[in-house]
BAFI-405574 format. One record per residue: residue in one letter; x, y, z of N, C-alpha, C in turn. Coordinates in steps of 0.1 Angstrom, whole numbers. Atoms other than C-alpha are relative to their C-alpha. Last residue first. Layout:
<rs>
residuo:a; n_px:X; n_py:Y; n_pz:Z; ca_px:X; ca_py:Y; ca_pz:Z; c_px:X; c_py:Y; c_pz:Z
...
</rs>
This chain:
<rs>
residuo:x; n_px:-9; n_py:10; n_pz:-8; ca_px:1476; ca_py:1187; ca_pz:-23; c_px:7; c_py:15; c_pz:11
residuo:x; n_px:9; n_py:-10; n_pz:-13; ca_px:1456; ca_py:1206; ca_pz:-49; c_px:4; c_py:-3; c_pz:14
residuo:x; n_px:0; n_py:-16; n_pz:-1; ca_px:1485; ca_py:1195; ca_pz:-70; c_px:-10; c_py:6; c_pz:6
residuo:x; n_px:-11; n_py:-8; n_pz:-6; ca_px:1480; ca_py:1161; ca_pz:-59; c_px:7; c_py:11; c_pz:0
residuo:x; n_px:-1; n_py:3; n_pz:-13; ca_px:1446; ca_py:1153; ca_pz:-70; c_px:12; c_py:2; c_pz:11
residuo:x; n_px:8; n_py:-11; n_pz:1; ca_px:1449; ca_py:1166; ca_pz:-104; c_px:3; c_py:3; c_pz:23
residuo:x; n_px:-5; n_py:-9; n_pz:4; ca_px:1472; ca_py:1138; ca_pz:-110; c_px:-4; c_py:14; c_pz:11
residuo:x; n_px:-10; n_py:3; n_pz:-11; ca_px:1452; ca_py:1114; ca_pz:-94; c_px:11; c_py:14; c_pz:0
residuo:x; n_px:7; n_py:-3; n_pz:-13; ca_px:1425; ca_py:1127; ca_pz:-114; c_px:7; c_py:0; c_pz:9
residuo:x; n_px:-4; n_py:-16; n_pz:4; ca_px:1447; ca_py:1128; ca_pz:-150; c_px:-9; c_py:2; c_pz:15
residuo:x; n_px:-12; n_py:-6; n_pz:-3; ca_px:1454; ca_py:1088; ca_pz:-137; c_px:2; c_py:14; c_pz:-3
residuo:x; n_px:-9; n_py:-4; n_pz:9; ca_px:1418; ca_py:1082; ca_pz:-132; c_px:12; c_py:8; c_pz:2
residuo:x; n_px:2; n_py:-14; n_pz:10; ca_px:1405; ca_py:1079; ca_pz:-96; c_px:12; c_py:-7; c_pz:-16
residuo:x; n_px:7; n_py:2; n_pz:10; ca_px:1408; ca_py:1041; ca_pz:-81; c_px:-4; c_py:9; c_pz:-11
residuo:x; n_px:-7; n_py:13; n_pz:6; ca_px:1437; ca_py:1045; ca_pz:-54; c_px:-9; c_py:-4; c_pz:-18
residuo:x; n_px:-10; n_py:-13; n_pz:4; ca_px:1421; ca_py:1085; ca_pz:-42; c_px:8; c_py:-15; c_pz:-11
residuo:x; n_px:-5; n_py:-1; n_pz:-4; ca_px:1387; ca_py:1062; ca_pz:-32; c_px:11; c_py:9; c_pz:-12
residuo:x; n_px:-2; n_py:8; n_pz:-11; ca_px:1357; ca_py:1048; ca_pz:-39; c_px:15; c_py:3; c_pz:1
residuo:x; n_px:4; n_py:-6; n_pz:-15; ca_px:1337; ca_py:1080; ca_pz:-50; c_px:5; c_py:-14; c_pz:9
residuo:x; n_px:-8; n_py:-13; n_pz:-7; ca_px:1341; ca_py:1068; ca_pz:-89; c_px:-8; c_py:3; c_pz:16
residuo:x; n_px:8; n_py:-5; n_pz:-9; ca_px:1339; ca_py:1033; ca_pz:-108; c_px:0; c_py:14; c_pz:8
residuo:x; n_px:-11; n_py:-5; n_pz:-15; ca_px:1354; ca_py:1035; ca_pz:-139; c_px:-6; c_py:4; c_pz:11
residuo:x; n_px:4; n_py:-15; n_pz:-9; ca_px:1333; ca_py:1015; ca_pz:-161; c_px:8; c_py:-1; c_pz:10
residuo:x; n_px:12; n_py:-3; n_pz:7; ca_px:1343; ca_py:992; ca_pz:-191; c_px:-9; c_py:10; c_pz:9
residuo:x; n_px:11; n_py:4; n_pz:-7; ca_px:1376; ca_py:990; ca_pz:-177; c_px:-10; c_py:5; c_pz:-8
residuo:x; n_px:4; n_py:-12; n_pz:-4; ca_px:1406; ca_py:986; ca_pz:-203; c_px:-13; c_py:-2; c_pz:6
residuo:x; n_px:-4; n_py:-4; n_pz:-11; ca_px:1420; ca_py:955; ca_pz:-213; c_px:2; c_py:13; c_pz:7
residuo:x; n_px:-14; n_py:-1; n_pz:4; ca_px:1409; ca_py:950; ca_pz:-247; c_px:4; c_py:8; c_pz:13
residuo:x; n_px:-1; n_py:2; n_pz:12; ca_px:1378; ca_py:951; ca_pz:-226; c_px:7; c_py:9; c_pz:-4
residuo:x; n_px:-5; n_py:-1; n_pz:13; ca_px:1371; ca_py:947; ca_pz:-196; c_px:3; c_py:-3; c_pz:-10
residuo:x; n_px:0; n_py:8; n_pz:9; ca_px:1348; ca_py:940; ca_pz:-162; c_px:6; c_py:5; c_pz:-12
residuo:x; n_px:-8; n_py:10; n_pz:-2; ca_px:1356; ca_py:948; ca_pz:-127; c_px:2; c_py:-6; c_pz:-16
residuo:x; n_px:-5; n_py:-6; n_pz:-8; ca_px:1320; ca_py:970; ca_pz:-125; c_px:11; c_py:-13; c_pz:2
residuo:x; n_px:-8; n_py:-6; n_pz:9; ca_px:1296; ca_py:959; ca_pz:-153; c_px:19; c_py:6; c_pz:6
residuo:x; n_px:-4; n_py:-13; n_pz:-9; ca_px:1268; ca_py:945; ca_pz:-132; c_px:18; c_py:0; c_pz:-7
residuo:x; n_px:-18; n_py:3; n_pz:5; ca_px:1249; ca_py:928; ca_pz:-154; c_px:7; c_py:7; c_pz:9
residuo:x; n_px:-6; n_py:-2; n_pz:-11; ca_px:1209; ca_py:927; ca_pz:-152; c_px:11; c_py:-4; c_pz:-2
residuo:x; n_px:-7; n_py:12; n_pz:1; ca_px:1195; ca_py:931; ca_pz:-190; c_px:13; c_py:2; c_pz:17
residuo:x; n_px:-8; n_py:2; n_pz:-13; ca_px:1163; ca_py:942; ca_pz:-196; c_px:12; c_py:-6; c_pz:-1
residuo:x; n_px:-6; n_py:12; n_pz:-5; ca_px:1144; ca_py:954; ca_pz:-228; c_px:13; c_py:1; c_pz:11
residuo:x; n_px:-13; n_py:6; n_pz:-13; ca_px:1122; ca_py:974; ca_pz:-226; c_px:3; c_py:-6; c_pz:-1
residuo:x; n_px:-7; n_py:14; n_pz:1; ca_px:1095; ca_py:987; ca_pz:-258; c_px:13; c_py:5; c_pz:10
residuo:x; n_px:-10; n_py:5; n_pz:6; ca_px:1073; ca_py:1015; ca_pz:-254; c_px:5; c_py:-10; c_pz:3
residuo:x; n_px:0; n_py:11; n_pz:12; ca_px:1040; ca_py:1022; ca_pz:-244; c_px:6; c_py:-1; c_pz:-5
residuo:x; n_px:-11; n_py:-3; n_pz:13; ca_px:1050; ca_py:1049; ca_pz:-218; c_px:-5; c_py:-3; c_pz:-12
residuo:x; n_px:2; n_py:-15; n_pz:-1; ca_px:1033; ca_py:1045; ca_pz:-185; c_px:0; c_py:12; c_pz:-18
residuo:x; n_px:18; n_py:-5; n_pz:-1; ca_px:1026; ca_py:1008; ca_pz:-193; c_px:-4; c_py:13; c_pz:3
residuo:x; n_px:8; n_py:-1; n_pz:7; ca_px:1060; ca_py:1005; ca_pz:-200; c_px:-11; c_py:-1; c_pz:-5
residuo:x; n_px:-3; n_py:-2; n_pz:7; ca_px:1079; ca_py:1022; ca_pz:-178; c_px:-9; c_py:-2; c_pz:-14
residuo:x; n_px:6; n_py:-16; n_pz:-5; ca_px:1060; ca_py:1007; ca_pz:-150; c_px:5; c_py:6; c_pz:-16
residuo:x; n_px:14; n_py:3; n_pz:1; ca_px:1071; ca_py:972; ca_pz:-165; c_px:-6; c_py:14; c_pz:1
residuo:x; n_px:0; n_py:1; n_pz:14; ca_px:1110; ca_py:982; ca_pz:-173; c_px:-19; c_py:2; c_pz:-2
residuo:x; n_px:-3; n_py:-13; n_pz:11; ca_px:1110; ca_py:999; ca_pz:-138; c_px:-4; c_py:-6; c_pz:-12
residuo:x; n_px:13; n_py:-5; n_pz:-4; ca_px:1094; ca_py:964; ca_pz:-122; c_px:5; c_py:16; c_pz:-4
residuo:x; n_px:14; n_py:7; n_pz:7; ca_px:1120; ca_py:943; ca_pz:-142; c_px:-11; c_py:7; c_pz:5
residuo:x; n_px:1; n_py:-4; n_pz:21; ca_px:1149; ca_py:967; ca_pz:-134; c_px:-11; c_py:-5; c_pz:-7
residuo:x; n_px:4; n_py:-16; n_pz:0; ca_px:1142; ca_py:965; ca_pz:-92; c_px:-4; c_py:1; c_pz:-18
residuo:x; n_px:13; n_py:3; n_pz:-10; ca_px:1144; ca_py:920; ca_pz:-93; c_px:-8; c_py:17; c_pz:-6
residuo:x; n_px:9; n_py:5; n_pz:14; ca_px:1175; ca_py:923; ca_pz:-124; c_px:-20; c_py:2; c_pz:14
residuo:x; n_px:8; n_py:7; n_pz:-1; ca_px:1195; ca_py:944; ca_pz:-99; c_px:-13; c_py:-1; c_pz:-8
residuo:x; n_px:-7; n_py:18; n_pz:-9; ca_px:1229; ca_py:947; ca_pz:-110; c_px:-15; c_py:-4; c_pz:6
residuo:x; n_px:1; n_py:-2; n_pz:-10; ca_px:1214; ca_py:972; ca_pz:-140; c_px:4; c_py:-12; c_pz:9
residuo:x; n_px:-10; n_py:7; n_pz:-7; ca_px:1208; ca_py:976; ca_pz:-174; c_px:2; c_py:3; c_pz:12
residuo:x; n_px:-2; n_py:-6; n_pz:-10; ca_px:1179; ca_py:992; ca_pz:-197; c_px:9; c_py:-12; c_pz:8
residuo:x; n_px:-5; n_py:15; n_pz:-1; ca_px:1175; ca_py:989; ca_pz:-232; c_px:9; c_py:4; c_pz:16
residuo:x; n_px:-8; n_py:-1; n_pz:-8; ca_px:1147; ca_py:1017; ca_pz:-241; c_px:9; c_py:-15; c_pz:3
residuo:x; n_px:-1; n_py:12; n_pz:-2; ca_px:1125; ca_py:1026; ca_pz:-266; c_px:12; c_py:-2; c_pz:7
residuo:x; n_px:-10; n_py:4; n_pz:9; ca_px:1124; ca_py:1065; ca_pz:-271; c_px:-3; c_py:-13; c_pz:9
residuo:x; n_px:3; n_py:13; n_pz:12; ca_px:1090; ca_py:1079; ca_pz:-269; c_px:10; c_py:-10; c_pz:0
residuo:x; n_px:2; n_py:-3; n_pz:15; ca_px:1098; ca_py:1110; ca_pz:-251; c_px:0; c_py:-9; c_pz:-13
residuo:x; n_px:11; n_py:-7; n_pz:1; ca_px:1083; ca_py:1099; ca_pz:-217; c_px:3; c_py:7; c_pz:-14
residuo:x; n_px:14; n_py:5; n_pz:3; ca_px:1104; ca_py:1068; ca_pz:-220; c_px:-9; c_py:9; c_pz:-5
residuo:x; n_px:2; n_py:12; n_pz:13; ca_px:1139; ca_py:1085; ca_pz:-226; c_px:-14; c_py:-1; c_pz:-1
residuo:x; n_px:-1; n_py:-8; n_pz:11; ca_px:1129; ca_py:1109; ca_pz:-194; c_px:1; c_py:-4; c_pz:-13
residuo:x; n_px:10; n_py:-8; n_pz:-7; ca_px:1123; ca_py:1080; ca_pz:-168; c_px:-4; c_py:13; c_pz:-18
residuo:x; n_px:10; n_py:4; n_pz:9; ca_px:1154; ca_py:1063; ca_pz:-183; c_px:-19; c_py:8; c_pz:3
residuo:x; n_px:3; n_py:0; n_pz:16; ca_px:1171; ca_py:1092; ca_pz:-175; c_px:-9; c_py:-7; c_pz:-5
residuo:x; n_px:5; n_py:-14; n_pz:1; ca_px:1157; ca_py:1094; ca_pz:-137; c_px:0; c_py:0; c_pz:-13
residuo:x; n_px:14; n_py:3; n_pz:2; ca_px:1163; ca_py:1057; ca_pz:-134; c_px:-10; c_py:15; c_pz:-6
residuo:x; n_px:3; n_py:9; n_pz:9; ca_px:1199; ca_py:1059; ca_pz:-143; c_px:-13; c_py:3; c_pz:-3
residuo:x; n_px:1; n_py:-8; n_pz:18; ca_px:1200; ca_py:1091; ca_pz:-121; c_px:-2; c_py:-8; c_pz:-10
residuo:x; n_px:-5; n_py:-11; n_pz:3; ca_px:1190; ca_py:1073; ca_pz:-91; c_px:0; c_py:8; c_pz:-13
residuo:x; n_px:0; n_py:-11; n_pz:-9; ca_px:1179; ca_py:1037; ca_pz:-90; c_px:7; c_py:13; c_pz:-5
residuo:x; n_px:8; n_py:3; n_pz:-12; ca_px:1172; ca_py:1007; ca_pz:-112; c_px:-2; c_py:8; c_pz:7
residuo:x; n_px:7; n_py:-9; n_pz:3; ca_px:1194; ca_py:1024; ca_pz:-148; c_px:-16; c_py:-10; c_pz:16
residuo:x; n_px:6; n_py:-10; n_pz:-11; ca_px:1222; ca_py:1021; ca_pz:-135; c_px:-12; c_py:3; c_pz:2
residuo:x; n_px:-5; n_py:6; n_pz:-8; ca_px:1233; ca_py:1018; ca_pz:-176; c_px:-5; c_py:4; c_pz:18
residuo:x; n_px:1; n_py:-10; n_pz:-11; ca_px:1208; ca_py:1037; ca_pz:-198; c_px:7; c_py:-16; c_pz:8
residuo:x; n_px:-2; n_py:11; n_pz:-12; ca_px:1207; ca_py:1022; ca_pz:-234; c_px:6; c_py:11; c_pz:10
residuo:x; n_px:-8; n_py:-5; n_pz:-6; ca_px:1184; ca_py:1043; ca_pz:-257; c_px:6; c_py:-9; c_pz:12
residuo:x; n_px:3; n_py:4; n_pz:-14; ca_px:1167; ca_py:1026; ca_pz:-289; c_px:18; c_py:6; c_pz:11
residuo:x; n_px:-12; n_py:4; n_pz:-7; ca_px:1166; ca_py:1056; ca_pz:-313; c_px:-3; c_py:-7; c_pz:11
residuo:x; n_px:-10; n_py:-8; n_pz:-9; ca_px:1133; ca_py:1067; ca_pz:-325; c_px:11; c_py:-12; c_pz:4
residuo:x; n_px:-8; n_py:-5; n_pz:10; ca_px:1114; ca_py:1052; ca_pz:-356; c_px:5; c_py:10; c_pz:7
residuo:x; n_px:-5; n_py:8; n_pz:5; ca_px:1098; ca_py:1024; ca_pz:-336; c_px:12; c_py:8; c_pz:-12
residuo:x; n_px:-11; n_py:8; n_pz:-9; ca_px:1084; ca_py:1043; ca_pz:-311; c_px:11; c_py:-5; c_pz:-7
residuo:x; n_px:-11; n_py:-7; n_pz:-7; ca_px:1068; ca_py:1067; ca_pz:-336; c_px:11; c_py:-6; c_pz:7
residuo:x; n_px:-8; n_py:-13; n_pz:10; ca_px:1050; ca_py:1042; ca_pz:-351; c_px:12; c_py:3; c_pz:2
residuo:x; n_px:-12; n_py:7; n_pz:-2; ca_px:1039; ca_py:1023; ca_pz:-317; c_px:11; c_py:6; c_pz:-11
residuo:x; n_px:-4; n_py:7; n_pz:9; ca_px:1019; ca_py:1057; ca_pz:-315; c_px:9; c_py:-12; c_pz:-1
residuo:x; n_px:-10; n_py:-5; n_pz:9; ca_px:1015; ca_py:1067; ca_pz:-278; c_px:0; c_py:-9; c_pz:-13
</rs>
């Protein structure tokens, strides 16, 4: 692939992005050129995606293992974690949650 091209696409940041759907988008990003800034709690899994990625790819990875879960700003969570319980749902979920009740 042109580095060109690479360079005059949007770099795409993909949280998660070690397993599952993270890895699926970045997966898709790569294959359309887009340069990628990929995050994830395991720095070990994300360095051997970033690598595959970009020898599949020939774009640019950069890595950064963080795990994002507990952490805010201006005192708001930076990810709402979801599937750990009815206590952790957003308050229009909770909501929601008890009128199906």
């Amino acid at each position: 692939m042109d580095t060109r091209q690479n360079q005059q696409k949007e770099t795409a940041l993909v949280t998660g992005a070690s397993t599952g759907i993270g890895l699926e988008l970045a997966r898709v990003l790569a294959a359309n050129g887009h340069p990628l800034a990929l995050v994830a709690r395991d720095g070990e899994k994300l360095k051997a995606v970033a690598g595959q990625l970009q020898t599949e790819h020939g774009i640019s990875v950069s890595v950064f293992a963080k795990d994002f879960v507990g952490a805010r700003i201006y005192g708001e969570p930076v990810v709402r974690p979801v599937g750990l319980g009815h206590k952790n749902r957003h308050p229009h979920q909770q909501r929601r949650c008890r009128r199906l009740r």
